[in-house]
C-alpha positions as CSV (number, residue, x, y, z in Angstrom):
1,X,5.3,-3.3,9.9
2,X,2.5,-2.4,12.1
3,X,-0.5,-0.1,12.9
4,X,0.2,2.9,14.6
5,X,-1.8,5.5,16.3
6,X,-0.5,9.0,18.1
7,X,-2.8,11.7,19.8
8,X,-0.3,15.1,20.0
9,X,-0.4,18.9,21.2
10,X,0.2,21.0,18.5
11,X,3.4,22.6,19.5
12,X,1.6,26.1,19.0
13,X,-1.1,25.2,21.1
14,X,0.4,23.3,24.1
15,X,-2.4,24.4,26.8
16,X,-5.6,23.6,25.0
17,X,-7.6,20.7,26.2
18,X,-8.1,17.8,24.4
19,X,-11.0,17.2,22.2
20,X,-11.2,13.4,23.9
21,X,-9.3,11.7,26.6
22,X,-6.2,10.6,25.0
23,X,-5.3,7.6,27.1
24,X,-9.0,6.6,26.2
25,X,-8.9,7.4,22.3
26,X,-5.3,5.8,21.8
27,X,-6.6,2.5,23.2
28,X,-9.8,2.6,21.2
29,X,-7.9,4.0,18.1
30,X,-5.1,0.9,18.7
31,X,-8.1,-1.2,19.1
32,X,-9.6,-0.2,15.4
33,X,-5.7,-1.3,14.5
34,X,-5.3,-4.7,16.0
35,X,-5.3,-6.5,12.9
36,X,-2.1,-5.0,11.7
37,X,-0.2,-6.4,14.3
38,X,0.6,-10.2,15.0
39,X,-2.2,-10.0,17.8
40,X,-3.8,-7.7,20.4
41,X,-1.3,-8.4,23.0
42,X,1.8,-6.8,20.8
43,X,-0.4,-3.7,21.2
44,X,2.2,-1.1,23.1
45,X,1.7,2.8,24.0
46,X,3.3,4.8,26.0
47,X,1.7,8.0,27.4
48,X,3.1,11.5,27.2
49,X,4.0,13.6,30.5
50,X,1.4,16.0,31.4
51,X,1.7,19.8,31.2
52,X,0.1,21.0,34.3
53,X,-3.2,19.6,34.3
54,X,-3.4,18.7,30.6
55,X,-2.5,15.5,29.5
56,X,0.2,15.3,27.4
57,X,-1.0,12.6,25.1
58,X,0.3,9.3,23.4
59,X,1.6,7.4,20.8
60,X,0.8,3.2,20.4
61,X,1.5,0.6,17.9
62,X,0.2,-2.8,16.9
63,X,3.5,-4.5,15.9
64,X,4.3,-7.0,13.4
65,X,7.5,-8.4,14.4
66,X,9.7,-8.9,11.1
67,X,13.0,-6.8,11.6
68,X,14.5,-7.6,15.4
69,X,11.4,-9.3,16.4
70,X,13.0,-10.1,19.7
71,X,13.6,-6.1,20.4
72,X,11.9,-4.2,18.3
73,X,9.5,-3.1,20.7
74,X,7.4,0.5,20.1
75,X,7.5,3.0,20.5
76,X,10.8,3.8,20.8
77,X,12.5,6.6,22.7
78,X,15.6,7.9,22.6
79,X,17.5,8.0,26.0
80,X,19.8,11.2,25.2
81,X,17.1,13.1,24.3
82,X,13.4,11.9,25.1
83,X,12.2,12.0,21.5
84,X,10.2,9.0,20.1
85,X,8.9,7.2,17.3
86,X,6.0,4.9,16.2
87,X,6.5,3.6,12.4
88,X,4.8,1.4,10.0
89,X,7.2,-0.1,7.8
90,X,10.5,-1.6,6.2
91,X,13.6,0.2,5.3
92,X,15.5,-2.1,3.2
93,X,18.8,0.1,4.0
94,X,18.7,0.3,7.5
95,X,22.0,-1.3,7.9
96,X,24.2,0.9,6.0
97,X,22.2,4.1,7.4
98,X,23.2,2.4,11.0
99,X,26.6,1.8,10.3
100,X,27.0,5.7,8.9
101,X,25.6,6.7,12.3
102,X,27.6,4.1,14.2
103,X,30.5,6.0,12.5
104,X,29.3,9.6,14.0
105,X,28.9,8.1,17.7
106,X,25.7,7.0,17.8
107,X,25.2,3.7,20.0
108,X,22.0,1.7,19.2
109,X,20.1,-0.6,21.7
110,X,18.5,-2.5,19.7
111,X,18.4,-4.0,15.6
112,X,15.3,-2.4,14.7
113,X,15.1,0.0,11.8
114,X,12.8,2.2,13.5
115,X,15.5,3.0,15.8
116,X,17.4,3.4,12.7
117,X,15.0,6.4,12.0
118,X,14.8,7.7,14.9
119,X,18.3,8.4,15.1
120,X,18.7,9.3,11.9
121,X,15.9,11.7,12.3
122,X,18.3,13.4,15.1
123,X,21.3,13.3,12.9
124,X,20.0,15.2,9.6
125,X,16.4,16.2,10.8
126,X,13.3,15.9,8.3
127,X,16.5,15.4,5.4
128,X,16.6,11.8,6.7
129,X,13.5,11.0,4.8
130,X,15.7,11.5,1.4
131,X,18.0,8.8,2.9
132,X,15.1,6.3,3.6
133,X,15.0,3.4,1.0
134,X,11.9,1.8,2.0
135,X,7.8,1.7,2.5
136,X,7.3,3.5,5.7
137,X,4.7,5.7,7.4
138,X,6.1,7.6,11.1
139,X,5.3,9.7,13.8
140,X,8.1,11.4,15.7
141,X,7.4,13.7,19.0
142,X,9.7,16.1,21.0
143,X,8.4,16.3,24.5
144,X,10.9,18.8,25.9
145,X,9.5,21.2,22.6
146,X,6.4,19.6,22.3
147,X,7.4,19.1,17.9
148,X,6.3,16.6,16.6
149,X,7.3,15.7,12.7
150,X,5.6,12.5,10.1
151,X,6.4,11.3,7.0
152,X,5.1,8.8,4.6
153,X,7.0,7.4,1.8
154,X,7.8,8.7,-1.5
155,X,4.5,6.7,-3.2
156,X,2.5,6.3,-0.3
157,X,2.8,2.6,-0.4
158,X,2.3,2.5,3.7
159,X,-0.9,5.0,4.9
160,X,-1.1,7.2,7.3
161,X,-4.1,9.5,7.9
162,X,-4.6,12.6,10.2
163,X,-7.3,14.9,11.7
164,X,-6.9,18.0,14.1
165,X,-9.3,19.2,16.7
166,X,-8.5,21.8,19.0
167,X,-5.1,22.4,19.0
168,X,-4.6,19.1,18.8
169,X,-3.4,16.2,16.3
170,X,-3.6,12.5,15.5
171,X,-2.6,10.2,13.4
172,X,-3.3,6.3,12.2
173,X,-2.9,3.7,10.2
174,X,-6.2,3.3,8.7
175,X,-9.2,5.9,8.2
176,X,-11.5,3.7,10.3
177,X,-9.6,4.7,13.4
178,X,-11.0,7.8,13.8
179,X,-14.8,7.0,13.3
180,X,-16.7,7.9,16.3
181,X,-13.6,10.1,17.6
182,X,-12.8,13.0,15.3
183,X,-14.1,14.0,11.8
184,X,-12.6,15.7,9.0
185,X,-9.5,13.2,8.5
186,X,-7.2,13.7,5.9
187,X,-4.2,11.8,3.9
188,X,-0.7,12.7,4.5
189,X,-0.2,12.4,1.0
190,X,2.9,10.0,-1.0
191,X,6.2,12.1,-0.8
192,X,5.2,14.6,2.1
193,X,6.5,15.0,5.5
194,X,4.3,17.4,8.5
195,X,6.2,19.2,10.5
196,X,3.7,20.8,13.8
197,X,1.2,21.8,10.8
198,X,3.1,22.7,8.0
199,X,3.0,20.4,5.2
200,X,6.0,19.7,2.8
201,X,7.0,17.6,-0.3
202,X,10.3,15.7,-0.3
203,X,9.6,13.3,-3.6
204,X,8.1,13.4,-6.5
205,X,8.0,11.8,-10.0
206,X,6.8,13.2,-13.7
207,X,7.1,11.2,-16.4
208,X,9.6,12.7,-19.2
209,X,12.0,10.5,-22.1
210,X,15.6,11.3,-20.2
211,X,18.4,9.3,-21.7
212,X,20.5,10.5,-18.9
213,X,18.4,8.9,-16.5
214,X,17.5,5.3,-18.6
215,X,21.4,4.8,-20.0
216,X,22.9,3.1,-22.9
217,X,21.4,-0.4,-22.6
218,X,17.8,0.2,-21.0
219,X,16.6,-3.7,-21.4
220,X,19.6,-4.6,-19.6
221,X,18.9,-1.9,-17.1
222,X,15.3,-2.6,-16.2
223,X,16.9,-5.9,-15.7
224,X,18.9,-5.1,-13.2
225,X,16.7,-2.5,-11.3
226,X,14.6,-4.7,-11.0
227,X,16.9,-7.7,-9.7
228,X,17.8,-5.5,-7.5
229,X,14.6,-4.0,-5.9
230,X,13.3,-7.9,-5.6
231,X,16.7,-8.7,-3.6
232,X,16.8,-5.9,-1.0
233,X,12.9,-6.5,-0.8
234,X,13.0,-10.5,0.1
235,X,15.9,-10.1,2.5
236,X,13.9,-11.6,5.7
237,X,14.9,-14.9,7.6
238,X,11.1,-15.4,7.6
239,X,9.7,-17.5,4.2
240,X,8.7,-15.8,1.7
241,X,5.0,-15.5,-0.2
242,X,4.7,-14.6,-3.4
243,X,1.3,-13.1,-4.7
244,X,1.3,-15.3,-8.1
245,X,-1.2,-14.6,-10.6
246,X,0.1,-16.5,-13.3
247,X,0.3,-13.2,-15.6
248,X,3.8,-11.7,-16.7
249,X,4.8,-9.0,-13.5
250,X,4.1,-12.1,-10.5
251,X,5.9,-14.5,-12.7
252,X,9.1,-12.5,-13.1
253,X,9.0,-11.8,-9.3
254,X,8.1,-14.9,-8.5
255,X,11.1,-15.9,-10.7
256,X,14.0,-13.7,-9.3
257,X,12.6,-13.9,-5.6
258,X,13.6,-17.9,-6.3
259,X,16.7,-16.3,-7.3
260,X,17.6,-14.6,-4.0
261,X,15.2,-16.1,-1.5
262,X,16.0,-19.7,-0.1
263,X,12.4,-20.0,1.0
264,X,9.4,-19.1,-1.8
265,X,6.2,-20.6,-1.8
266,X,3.7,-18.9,-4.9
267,X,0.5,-18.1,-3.8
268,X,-2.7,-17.9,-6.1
269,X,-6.4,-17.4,-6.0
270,X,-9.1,-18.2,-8.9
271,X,-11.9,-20.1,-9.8
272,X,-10.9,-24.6,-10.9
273,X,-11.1,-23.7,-14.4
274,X,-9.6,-20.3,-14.4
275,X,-7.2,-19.1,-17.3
276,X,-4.6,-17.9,-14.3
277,X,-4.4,-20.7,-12.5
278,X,-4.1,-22.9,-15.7
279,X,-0.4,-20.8,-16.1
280,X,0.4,-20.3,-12.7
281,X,0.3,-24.2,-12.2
282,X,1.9,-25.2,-15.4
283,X,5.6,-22.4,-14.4
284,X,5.3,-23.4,-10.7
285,X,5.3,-26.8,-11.9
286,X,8.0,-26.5,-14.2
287,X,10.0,-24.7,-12.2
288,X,9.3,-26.9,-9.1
289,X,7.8,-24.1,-6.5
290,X,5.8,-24.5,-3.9
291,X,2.2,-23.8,-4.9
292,X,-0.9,-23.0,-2.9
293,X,-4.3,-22.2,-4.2
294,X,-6.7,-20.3,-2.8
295,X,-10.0,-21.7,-4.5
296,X,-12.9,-18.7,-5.0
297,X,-16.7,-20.1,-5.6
298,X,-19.1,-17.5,-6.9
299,X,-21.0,-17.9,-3.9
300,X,-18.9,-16.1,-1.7
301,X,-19.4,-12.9,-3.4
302,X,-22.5,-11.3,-1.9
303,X,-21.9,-11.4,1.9
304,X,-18.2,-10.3,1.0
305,X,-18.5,-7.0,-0.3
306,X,-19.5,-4.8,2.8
307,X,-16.3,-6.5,4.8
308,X,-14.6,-5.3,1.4
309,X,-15.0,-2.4,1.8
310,X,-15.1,-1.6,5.8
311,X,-11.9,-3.8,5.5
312,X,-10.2,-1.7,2.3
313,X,-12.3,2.0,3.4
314,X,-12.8,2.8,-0.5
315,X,-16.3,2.7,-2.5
316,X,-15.0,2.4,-6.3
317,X,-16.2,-1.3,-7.7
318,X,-13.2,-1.8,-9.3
319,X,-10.9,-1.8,-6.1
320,X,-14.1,-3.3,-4.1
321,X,-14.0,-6.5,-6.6
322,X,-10.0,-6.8,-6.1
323,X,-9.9,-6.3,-2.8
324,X,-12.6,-9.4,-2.8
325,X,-10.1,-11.4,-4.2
326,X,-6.7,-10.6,-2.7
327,X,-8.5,-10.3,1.0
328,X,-9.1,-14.3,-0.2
329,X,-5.4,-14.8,-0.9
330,X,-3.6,-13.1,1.9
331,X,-6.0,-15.2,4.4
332,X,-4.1,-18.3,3.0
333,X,-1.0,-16.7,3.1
334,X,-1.4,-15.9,7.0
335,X,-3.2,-19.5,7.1
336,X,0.4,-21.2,6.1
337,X,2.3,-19.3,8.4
338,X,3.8,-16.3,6.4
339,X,4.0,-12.8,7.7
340,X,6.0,-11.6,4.5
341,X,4.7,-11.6,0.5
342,X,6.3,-9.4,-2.6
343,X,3.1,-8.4,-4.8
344,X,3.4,-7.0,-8.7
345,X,1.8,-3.4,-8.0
346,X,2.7,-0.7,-10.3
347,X,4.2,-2.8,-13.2
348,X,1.0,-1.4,-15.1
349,X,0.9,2.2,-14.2
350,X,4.8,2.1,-14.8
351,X,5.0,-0.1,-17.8
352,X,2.2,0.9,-19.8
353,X,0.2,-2.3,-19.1
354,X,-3.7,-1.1,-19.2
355,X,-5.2,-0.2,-22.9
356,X,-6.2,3.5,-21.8
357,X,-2.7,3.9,-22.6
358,X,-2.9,2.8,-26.3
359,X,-5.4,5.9,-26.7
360,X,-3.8,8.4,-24.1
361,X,-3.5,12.0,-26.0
362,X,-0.6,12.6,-23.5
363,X,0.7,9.0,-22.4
364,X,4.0,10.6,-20.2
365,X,0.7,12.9,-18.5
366,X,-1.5,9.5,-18.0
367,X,1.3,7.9,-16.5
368,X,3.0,10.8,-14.1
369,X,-1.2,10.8,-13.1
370,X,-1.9,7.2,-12.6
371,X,1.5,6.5,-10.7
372,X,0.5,9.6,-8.3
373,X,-2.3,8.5,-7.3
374,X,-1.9,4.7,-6.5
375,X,-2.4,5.4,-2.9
376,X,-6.0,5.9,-3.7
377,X,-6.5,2.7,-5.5
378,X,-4.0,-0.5,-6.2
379,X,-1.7,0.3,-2.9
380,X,-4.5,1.1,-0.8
381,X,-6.1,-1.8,-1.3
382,X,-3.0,-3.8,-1.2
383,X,-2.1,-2.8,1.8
384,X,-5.5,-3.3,3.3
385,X,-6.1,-7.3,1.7
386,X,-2.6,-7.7,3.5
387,X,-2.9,-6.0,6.3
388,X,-6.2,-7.0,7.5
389,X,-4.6,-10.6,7.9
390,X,-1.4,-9.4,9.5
391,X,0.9,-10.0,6.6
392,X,3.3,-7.5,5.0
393,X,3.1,-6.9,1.4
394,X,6.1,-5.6,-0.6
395,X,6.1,-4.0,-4.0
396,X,9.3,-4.2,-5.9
397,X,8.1,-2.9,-9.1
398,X,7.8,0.4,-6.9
399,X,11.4,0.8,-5.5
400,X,12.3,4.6,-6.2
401,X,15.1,3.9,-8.5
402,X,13.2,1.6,-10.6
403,X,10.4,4.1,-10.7
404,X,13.0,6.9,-11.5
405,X,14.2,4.7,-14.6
406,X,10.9,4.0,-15.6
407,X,9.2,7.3,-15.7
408,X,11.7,8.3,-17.9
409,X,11.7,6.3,-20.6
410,X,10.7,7.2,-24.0
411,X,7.5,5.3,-24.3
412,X,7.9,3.4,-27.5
413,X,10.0,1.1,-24.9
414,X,6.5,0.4,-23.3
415,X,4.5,0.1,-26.0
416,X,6.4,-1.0,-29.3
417,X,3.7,-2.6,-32.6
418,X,0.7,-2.8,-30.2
419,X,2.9,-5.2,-26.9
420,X,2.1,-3.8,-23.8
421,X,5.0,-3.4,-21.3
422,X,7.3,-4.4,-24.0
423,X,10.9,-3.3,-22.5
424,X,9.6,-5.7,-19.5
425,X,9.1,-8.8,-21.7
426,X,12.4,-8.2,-23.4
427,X,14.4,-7.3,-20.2
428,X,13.4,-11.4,-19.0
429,X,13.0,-13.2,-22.5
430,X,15.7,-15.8,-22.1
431,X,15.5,-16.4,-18.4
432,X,11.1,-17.2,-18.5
433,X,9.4,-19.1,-21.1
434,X,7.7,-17.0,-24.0
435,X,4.9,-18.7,-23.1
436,X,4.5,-17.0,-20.0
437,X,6.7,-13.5,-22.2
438,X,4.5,-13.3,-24.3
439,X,0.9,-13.6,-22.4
440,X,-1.3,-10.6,-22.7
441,X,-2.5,-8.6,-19.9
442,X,-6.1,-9.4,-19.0
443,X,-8.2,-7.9,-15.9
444,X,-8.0,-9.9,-12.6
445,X,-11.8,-10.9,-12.2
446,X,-11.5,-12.3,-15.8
447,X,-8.2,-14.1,-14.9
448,X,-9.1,-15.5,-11.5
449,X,-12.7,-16.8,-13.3
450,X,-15.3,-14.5,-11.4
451,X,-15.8,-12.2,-14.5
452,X,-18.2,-9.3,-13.3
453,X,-19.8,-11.2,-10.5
454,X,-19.1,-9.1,-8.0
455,X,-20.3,-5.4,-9.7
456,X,-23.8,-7.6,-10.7
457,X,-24.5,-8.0,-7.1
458,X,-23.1,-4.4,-6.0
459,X,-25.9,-3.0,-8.4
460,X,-28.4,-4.5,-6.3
461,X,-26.9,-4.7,-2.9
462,X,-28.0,-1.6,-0.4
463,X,-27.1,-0.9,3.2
464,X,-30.5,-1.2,5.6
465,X,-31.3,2.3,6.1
466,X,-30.6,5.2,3.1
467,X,-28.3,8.0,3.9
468,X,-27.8,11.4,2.4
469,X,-25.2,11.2,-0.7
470,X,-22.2,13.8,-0.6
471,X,-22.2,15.9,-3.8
472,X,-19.3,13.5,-5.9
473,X,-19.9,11.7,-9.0
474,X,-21.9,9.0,-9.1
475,X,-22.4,7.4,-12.5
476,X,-23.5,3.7,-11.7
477,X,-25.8,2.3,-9.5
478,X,-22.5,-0.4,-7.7
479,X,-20.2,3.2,-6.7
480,X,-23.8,5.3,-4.9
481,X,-24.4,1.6,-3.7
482,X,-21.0,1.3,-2.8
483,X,-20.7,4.4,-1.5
484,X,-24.0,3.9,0.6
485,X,-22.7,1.1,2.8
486,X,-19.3,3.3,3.0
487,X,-21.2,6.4,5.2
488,X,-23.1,3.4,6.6
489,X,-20.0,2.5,8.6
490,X,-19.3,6.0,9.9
491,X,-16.4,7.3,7.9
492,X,-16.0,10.8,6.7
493,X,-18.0,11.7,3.4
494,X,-15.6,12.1,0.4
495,X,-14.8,15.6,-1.0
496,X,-14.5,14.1,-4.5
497,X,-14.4,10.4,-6.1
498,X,-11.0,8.6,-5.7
499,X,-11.1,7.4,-9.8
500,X,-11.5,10.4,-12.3
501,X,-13.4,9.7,-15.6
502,X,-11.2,10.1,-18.6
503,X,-7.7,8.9,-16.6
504,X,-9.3,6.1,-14.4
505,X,-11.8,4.9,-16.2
506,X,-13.9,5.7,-19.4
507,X,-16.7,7.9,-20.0
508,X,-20.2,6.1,-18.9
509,X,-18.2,4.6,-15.9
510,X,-16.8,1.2,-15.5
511,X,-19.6,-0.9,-16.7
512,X,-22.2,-0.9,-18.5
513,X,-25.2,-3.3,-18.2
514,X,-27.5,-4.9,-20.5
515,X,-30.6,-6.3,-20.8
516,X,-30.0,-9.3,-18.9
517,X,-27.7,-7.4,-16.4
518,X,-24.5,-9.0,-17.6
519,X,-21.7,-6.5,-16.9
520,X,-19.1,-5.3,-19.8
521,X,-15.9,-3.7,-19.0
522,X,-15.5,-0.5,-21.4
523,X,-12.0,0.4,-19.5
524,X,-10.2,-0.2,-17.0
């Protein structure tokens, strides 16, 4: 897991200059990065050859060790053939994949799974990314054919961003890279590879009933797709963080990572008297887990929310607030000495766990939409509150087969006589309390005890000086305010709104304000 940064000729284009120095940008670009790494001196680049009197460019990471953390160095090159690779991620079946490719003759140096990639990148070409089980984001470059070829997984649960300038490309972790370097980046998007400017699609998921898919016994399989994901996911010699909530999707992660983990510690954040932390203690308690929590005082709101969202490079309130919050929980995670956490992403969009379902004219629509576009919200900010404190965050409840099963089942198994996510709480009654089966989904600033705090100070908060607004919808003072201090940091104005009204959030926008400017949620 790491940041990574490339500055590449367009193979078309191989004699056009530069629109910066390369060795230059890379560094600064790196330098943007450094917090995805386990510290500034892991950064490592390596510099194209030149053609002629053009520079040939560069490619750089800033690594966190987890898989060969002795070896693992990037990027790494391939000695029979010059390629290379820079890659921000895990791929949970790296081992098999190498052992296939140890069977057709190829020797590896090293443990790493981005060599893993690499090589099997030269074995079946851009088809490797079909093989890839894992959250991954890479740049590969040719320089005998000056090719060069990225992908990014099948949800877009790691980022990778893009912008070209004169015949030229690059690539990074994280939008804020680019700002005072080249405009008009872009989002490779979930499921697509580039290939020297052409953009394809490799996955995709639509939500359908398919009894082929979901089987005989579909409790008992969303059982064991999930035990499953959570045990490929947690298989690290590092100890384990899990991001604990206290609600029903932490606890049953929290719950099988015990299960195939030697080494768990729970992690949660909230407010003394918060209604999460009053269940989180109680099952960590009773189960006798480690538990650390992260306290959050009201106060800390206000000079919080522009690191939000500099740190999370997104203006919507909603993913402002949680990004707030997690940002608060991942610092303790890195405090104690983790590098690795499992988070309970995508159990709602999947599950049926928000109440816009419960009204949905086309429910199998609303979810094929709100699992497609995660990378815009709940992942991007997850990877960003984990990120920005060099810790890797893992999503089980996304693992492509378990997203296959659960995209097509018929969706009375999510919501059955008004229980949200109801094959979930049946697939683990028996093996977790009912107390904790049978809790009700509630938002996370009302959980963690901060309420609406947070969108009562974005209403009045500003940036210093006033900017000129991009035409996008703005229906609440907290997203133009919001959206204010965004262009105040330099990034690229937004083309449209990352939340759309009617499948993201209710007419009217997310809150509406009173009298005495208490917010009310009317959907989430």
């Amino acid at each position: 897991m790491c940041g990574i940064a490339a500055i590449l000729p367009l193979a078309a284009t191989p004699d056009l200059p530069p629109p910066v120095d390369p060795a230059a940008a890379l560094m600064r670009m790196l330098g943007a990065l450094r917090h995805r790494g386990d510290s500034w001196n892991f950064a490592e680049h390596l510099l194209l050859p030149r053609r002629g009197d053009r520079p040939g460019g560069g490619m750089g990471t800033n690594r966190l060790a987890i898989v060969d953390r002795a070896h693992g160095r990037q990027p790494v090159v391939d000695p029979a053939n010059g390629r290379l690779i820079v890659m921000n991620g895990e791929i949970y079946n790296h081992e098999e994949l190498r052992a296939e490719l140890e069977a057709g003759g190829h020797r590896f140096r090293t443990a790493s799974d981005t060599e893993t990639v690499l090589a099997a990148f030269g074995a079946w070409g851009p088809a490797c990314v079909d093989r890839l089980d894992g959250i991954f984001a890479f740049v590969i470059h040719d320089p005998a054919t000056g090719s060069s070829f990225a992908a990014r997984d099948h949800l877009g649960i790691k980022p990778l961003y893009m912008a070209t300038a004169g015949g030229w490309v690059a690539f990074a972790s994280e939008r804020k890279a680019f700002i005072g370097l080249i405009a008009g980046v872009t989002e490779l998007a979930p499921g697509h590879v580039w290939a020297d400017g052409r953009i394809g699609r490799y996955a995709g998921f639509q939500a359908a009933h398919d009894p082929a898919v979901i089987g005989p016994d579909p409790v008992g399989r969303c059982r064991a797709l999930l035990d499953a994901a959570v045990r490929r996911q947690v298989q690290t010699d590092l100890p384990l963080a899990v991001i604990f909530s206290g609600g029903l999707d932490s606890t049953i992660l929290l719950h099988l990572a015990t299960r195939h983990h030697p080494d768990v510690t729970a992690f949660s954040v909230g407010t003394e008297d918060s209604e999460d932390l009053a269940f989180a203690r109680a099952f960590c308690a009773e189960r006798g887990i480690r538990h650390i929590i992260t306290g959050f005082a009201p106060e800390m709101i206000p000079r919080r929310i522009r690191g939000a969202i500099f740190d999370g490079e997104f203006f919507e309130p909603v993913d402002i607030s949680d990004m707030i919050s997690m940002s608060a929980v991942h610092a303790a995670v890195r405090a104690n000495g983790f590098k690795v956490a499992i988070a309970g992403d995508g159990a709602d969009e999947l599950f049926a766990g928000y109440d816009m379902f419960r009204t949905a004219a086309d429910p199998y629509a609303l979810t094929t939409y709100r699992v497609g576009n995660l990378h815009r919200t709940d992942l991007q900010r997850t990877d960003r509150a984990s990120m920005i404190h060099s810790v890797e965050c893992r999503v089980p409840f996304l693992d492509r087969a378990l997203v296959d099963f659960a995209m097509a089942l018929p969706f009375d198994l999510k919501l059955r006589d008004g229980v949200e996510k109801w094959i979930l709480r049946e697939a683990f009654r028996g093996e977790i309390a009912d107390v904790m089966i049978d809790r009700p989904k509630i938002r996370m600033p009302e959980g963690i005890g901060i309420r609406d705090r947070i969108f009562r100070h974005l209403a009045h908060d500003r940036p210093g000086r006033e900017l000129t607004l991009p035409p996008v919808t703005i229906d609440t003072p907290q997203v133009r305010n919001a959206l204010l201090h965004y262009l105040d940091f330099g990034f690229d104005a937004p083309a449209s709104r990352y939340k759309s009204v009617g499948t993201d959030y209710a007419p009217g926008g997310y809150f509406r304000f009173d009298a005495t400017s208490e917010a009310t949620a009317t959907a989430i």
